[in-house]
ChimeraX commands (.cxc) that place a marker at each C-alpha (Angstrom):
marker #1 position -21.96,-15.84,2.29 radius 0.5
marker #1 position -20.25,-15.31,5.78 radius 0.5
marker #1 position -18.16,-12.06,6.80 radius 0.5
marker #1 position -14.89,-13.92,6.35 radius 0.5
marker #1 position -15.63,-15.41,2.76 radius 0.5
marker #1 position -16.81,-11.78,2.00 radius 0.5
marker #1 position -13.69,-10.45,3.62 radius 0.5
marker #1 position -11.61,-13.30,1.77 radius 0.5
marker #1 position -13.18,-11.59,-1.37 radius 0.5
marker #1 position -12.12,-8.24,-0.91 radius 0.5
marker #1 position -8.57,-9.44,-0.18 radius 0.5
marker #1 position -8.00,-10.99,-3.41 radius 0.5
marker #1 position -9.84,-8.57,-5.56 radius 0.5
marker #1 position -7.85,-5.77,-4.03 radius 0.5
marker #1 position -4.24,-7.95,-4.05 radius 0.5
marker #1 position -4.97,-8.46,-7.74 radius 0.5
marker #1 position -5.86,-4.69,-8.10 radius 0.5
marker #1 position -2.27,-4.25,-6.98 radius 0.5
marker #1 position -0.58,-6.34,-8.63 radius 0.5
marker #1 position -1.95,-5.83,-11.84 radius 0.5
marker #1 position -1.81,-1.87,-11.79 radius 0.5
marker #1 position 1.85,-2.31,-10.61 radius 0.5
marker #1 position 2.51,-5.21,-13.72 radius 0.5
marker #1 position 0.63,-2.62,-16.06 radius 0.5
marker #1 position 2.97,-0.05,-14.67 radius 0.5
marker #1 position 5.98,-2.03,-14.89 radius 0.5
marker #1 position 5.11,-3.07,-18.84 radius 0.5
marker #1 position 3.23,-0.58,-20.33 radius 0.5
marker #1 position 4.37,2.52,-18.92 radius 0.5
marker #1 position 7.96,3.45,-20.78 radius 0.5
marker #1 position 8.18,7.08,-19.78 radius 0.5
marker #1 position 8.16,8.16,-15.80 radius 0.5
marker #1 position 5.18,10.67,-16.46 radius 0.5
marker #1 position 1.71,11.29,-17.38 radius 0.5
marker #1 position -0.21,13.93,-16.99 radius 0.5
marker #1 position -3.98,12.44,-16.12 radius 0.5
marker #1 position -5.65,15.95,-14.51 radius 0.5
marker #1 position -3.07,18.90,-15.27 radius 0.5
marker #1 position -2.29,20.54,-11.96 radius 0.5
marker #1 position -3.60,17.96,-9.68 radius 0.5
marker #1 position -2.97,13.95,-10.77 radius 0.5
marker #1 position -0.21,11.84,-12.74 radius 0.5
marker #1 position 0.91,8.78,-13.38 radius 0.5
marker #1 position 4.34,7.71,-12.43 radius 0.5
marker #1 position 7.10,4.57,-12.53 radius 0.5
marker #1 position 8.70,4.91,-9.32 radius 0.5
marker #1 position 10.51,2.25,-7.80 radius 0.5
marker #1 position 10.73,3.07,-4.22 radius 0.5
marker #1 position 13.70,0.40,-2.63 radius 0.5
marker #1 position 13.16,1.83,0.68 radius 0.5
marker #1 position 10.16,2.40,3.09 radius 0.5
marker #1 position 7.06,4.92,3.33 radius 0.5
marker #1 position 8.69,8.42,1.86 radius 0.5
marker #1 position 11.57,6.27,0.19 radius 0.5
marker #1 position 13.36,5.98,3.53 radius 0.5
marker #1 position 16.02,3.66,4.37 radius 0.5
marker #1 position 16.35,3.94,0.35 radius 0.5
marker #1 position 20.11,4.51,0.63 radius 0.5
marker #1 position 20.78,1.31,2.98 radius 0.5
marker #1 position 22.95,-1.08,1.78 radius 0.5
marker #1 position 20.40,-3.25,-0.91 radius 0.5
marker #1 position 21.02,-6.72,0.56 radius 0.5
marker #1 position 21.02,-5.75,4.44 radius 0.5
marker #1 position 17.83,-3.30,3.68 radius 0.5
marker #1 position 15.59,-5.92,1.56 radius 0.5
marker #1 position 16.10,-8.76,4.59 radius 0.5
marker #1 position 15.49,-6.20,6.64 radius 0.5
marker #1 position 12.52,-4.35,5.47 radius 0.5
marker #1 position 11.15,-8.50,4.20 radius 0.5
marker #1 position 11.67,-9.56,7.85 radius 0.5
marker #1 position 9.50,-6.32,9.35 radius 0.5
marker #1 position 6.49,-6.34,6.77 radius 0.5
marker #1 position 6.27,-10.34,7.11 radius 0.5
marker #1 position 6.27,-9.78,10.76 radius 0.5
marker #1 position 3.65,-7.18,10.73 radius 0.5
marker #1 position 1.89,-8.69,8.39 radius 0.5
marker #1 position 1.58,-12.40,10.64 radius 0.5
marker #1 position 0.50,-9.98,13.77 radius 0.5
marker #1 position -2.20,-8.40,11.93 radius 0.5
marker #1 position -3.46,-11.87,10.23 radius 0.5
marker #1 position -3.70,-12.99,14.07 radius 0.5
marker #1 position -5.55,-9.72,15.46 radius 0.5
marker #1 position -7.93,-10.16,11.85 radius 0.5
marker #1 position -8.63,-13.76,13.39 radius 0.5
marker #1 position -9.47,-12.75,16.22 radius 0.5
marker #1 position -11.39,-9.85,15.28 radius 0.5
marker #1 position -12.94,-11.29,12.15 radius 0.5
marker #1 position -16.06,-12.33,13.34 radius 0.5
marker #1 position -16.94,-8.80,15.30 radius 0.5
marker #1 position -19.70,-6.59,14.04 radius 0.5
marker #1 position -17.25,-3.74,13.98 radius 0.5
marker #1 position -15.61,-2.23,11.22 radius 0.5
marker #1 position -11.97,-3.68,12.50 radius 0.5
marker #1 position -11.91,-6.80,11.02 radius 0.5
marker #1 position -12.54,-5.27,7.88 radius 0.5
marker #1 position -9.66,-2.53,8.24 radius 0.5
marker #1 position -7.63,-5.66,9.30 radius 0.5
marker #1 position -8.00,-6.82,5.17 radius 0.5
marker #1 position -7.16,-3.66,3.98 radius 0.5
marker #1 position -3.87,-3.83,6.13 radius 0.5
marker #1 position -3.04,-7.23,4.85 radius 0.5
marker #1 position -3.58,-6.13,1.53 radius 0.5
marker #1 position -1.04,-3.03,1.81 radius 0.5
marker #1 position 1.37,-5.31,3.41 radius 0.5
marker #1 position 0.99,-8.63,1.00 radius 0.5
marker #1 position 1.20,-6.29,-2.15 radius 0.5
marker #1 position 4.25,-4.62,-1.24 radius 0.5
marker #1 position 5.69,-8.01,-0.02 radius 0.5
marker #1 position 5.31,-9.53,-3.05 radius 0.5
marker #1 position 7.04,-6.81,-4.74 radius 0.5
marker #1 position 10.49,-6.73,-2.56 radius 0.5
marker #1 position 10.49,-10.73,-2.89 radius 0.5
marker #1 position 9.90,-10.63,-6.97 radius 0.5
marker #1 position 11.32,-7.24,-7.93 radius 0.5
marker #1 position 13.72,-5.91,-4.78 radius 0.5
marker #1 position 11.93,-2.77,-4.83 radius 0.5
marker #1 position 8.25,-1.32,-4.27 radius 0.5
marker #1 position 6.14,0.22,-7.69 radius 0.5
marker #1 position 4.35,3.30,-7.29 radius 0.5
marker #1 position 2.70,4.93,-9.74 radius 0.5
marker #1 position 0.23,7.50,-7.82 radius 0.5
marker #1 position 1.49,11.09,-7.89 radius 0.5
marker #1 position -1.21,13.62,-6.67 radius 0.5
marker #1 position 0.12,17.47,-6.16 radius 0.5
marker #1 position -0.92,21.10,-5.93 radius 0.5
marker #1 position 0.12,24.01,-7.98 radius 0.5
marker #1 position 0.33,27.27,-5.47 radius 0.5
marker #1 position 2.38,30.15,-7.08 radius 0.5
marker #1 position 3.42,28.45,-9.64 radius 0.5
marker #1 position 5.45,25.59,-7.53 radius 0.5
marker #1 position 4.18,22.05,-7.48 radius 0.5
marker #1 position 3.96,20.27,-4.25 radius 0.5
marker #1 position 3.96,16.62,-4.43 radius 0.5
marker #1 position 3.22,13.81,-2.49 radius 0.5
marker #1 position 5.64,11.07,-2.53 radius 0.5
marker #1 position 4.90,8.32,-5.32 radius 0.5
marker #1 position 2.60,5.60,-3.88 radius 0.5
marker #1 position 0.25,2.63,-5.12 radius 0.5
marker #1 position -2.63,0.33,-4.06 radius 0.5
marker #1 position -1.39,-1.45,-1.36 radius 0.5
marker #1 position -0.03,2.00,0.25 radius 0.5
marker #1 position -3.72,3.49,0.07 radius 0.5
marker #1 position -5.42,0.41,1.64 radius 0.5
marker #1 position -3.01,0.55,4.55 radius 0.5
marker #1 position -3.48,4.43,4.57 radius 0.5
marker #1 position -6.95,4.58,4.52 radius 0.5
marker #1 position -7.28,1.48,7.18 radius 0.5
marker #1 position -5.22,2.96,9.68 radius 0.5
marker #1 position -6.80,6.34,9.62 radius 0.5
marker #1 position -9.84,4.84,9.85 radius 0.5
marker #1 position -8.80,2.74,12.70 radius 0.5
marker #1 position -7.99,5.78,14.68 radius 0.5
marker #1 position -11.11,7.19,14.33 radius 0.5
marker #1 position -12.99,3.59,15.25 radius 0.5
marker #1 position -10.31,3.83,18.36 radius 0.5
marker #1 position -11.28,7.21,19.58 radius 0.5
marker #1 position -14.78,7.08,19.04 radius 0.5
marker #1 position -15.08,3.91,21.41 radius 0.5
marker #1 position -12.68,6.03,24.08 radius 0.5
marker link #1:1,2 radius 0.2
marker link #1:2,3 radius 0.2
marker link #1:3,4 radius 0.2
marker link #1:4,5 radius 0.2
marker link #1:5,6 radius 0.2
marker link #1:6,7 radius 0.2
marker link #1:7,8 radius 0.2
marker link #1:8,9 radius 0.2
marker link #1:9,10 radius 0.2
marker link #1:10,11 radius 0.2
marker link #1:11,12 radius 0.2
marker link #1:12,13 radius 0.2
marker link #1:13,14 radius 0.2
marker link #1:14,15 radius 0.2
marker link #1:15,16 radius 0.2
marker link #1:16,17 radius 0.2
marker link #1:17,18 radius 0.2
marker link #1:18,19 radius 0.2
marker link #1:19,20 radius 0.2
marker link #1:20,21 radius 0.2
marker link #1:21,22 radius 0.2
marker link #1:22,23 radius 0.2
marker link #1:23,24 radius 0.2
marker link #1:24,25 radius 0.2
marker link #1:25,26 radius 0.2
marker link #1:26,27 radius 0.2
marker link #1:27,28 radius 0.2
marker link #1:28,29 radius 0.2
marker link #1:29,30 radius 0.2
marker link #1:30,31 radius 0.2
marker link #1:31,32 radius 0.2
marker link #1:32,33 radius 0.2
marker link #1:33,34 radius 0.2
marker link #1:34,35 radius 0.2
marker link #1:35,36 radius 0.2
marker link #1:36,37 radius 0.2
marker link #1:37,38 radius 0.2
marker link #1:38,39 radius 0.2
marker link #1:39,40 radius 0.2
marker link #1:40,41 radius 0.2
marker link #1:41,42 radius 0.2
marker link #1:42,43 radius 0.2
marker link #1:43,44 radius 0.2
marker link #1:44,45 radius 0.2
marker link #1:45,46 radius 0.2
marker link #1:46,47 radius 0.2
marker link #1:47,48 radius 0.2
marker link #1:48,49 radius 0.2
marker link #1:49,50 radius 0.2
marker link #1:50,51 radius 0.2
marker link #1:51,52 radius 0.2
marker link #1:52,53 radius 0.2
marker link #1:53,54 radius 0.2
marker link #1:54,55 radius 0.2
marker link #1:55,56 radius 0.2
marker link #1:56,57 radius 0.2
marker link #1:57,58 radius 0.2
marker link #1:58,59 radius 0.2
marker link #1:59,60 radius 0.2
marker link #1:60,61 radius 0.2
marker link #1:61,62 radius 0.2
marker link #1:62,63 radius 0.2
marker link #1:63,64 radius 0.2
marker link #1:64,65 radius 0.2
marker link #1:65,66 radius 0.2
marker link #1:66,67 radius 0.2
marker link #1:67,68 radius 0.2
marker link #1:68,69 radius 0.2
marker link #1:69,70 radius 0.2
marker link #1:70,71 radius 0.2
marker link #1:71,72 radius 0.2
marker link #1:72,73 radius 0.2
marker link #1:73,74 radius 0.2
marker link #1:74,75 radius 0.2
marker link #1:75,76 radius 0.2
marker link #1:76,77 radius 0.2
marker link #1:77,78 radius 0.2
marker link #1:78,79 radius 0.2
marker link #1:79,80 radius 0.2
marker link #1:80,81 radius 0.2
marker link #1:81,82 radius 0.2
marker link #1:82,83 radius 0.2
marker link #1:83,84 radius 0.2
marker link #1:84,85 radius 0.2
marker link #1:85,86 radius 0.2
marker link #1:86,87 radius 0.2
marker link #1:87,88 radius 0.2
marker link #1:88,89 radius 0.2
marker link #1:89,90 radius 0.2
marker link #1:90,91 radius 0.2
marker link #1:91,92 radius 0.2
marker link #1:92,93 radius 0.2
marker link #1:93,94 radius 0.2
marker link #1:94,95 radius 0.2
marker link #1:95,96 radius 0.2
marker link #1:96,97 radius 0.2
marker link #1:97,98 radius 0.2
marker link #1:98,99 radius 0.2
marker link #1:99,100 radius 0.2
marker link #1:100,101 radius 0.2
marker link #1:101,102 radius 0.2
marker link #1:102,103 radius 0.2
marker link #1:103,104 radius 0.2
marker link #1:104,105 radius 0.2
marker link #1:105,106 radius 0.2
marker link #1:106,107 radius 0.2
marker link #1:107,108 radius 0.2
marker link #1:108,109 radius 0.2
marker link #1:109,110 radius 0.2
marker link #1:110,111 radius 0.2
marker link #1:111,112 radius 0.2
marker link #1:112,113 radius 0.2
marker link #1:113,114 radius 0.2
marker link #1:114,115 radius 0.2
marker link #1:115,116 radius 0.2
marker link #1:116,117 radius 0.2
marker link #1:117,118 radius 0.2
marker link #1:118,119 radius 0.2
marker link #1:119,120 radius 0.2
marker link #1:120,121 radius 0.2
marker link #1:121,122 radius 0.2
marker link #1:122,123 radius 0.2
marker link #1:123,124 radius 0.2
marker link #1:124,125 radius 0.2
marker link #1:125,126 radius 0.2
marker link #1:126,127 radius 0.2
marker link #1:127,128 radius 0.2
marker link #1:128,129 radius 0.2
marker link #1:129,130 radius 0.2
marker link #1:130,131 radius 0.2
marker link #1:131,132 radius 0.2
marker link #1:132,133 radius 0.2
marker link #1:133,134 radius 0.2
marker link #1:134,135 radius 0.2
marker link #1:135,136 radius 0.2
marker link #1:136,137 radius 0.2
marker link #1:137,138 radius 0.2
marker link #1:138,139 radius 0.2
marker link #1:139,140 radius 0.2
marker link #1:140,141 radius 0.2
marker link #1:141,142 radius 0.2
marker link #1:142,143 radius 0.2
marker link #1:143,144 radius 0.2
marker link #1:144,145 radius 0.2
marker link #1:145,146 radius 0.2
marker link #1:146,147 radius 0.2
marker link #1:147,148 radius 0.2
marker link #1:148,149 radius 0.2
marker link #1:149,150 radius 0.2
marker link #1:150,151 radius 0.2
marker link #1:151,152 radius 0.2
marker link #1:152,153 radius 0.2
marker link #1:153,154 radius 0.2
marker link #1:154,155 radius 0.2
marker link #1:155,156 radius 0.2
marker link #1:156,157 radius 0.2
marker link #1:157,158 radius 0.2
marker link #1:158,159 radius 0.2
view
């Protein structure tokens, strides 16, 4: 099987990750919380109408969905072309590429079927007694966290 087929692969298998953790969210999920590790991981229904962090969340809905539709579509064709090119290098690029498309397909889908973004991941840390959270995510968010991170390490090392 070539790299592309293989990276074709991973692209659906981790789309349909998304979108079926989000759907199982969505459907299954009536409550906003469960506790899966006590003091550390839960499950959430969050339904994030803004960007990373829930900004832009108070925009007006119908300016801020074109909006935030028109961006992620746009990033999302630049990073399909750079993938294209890219796809055939040794490196690890072209893979972090599929990741990106992933994170930005996912949450596309979402804002086009639903008008908002699901996330469901809530990991936090009890210290004195307070919880510190970090904001709600979901699949998509990780792949394009864990792609760009590792594409700034795969830039520096080569600089």
């Amino acid at each position: 099987m070539s790299r592309t087929q293989l990276q074709l692969i991973l692209f659906v298998a981790l789309l349909a990750a998304d979108q079926l953790s989000k759907w199982w969210i969505e459907q299954q999920m009536p409550f906003f919380h469960m506790v899966v590790i006590d003091g550390f991981f839960n499950l959430v229904k969050a339904h994030n109408f803004g960007v990373a962090f829930s900004m832009f969340a108070d925009w007006n809905h119908a300016w801020r969905t074109n909006l935030l539709l028109g961006v992620t579509i746009g990033i999302a064709l630049v990073v399909a072309l750079w993938w294209w090119k890219e796809r055939k290098n040794k490196g690890i690029e072209s893979w972090l590429f599929v990741l990106i498309m992933v994170g930005a397909m996912g949450n596309i889908w979402d804002r086009l079927t639903l008008g908002y973004v699901v996330d469901f991941i809530d990991w936090y840390v009890v210290i004195d007694g307070h919880a510190y959270h970090w904001p709600a995510f979901n699949i998509a968010d990780s792949c394009i966290s864990i792609a760009v991170v590792l594409l700034l390490i795969s830039t520096f090392k080569k600089s």
